[in-house]
N, C-alpha and C positions, 0 to 999 in steps of 0.2 A: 504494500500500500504506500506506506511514505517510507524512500530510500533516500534522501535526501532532505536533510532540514537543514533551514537557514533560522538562525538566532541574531534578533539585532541588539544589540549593549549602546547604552552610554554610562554604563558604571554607575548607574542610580538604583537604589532599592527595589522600585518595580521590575530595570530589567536583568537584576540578578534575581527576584522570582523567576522570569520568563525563562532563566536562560539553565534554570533549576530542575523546570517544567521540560522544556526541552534536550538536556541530557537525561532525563529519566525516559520520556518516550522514546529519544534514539538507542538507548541501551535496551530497552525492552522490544524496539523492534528491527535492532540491529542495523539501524540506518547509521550514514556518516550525518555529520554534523559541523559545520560550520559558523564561527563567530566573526560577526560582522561589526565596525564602530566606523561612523560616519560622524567626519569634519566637515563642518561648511572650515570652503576660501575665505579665507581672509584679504584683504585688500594688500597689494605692494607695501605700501608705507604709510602710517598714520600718525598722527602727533598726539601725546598725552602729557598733557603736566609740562607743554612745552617743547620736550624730548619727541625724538623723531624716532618712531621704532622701528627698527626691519624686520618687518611679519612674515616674507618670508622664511627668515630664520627661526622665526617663532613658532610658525607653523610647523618645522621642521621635528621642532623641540618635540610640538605636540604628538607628533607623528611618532615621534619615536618612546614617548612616554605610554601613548594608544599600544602601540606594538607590543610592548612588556607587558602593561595591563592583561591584553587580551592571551598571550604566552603563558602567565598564570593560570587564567580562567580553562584554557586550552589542558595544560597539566590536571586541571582535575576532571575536567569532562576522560582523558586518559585513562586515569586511573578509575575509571568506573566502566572502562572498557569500550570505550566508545571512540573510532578513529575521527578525529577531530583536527580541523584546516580556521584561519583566522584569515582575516583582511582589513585593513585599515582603509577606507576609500574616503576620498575626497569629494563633497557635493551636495546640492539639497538630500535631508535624510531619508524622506520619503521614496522618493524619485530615485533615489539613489541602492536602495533596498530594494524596490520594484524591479530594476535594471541588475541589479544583481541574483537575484532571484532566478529572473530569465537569463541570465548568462551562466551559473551553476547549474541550472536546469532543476532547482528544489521544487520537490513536493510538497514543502511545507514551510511556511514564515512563523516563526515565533517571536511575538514582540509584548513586550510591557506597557502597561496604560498606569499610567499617574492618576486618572480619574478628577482629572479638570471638572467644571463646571462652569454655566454662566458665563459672564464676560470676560471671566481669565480664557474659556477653549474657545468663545470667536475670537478673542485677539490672538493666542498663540496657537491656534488651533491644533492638530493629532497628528502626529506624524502617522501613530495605528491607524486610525479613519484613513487617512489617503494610502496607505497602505491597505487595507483593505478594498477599497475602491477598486485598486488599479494593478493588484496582485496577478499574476500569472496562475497563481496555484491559490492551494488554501490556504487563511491564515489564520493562526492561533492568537486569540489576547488573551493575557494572563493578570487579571488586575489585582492590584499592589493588596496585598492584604489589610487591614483598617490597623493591626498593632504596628507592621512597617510601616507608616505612612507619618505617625508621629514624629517629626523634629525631620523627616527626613529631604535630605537638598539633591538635587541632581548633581555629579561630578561634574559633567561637561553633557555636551551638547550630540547627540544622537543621529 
């Protein structure tokens, strides 16, 4: 049925449930399993505080601190038996999940909902809802449970 799952992270609480949810199905159905963290671009050069940053290299940083993260999460989805691949991509999150999806060729999207509401989800709206929308495959939401949700902040950006 599902030989292929795609798990999306930004290292926030909801989506270490998803990605929880998703090593436990790929081990039980013997599927491989992929972890995915999606950077938006950051501009060339921006000014803060005066100071001129080079984002490039910033982003680099990010990229490479993404990569670790996800090598960790990678080592345990292993050790639970499960052959497991990671990617760092760069893009909107949505969009960028949907296109990866179809380029893995997954049978399965597992992503995390924060569980917005009201005027917080029109302004920053879901990356799951547009994901969902425009999936290739099926996709799984896994919402945050109500004890995780306390005190909790997103690391970065999904």
């Amino acid at each position: 049925m599902f030989k292929k799952i795609l798990v999306g992270t930004d290292f926030s609480e909801a989506s270490d449930e998803a990605r929880r949810v998703a090593i436990e199905l790929a081990r039980r159905l013997g599927a491989e399993l992929e972890i995915v963290h999606v950077e938006e671009p950051l501009p060339a050069y921006a000014f803060a505080e005066g100071a001129l940053l080079d984002l490039p290299r910033l982003q680099e940083e990010v990229r490479t601190w993404a990569e670790r993260q996800l090598e960790d999460l990678a080592r345990g989805a292993r050790a639970s038996g499960v052959s497991t691949t990671t990617a760092v991509l760069l893009g909107v999150p949505a969009n960028t999940i949907v296109e990866a999806a179809r380029t893995e060729r997954a049978d399965l999207i597992v992503l995390g909902t924060h569980g917005r509401t009201g005027l917080e989800r029109v302004l920053l709206g879901s990356v799951a809802e547009r994901v969902v929308r425009n999936a290739p495959c099926a996709v799984l939401t896994v919402r945050q449970t109500p004890d995780a949700t306390q005190g909790a902040k997103p690391k970065a950006a999904a």
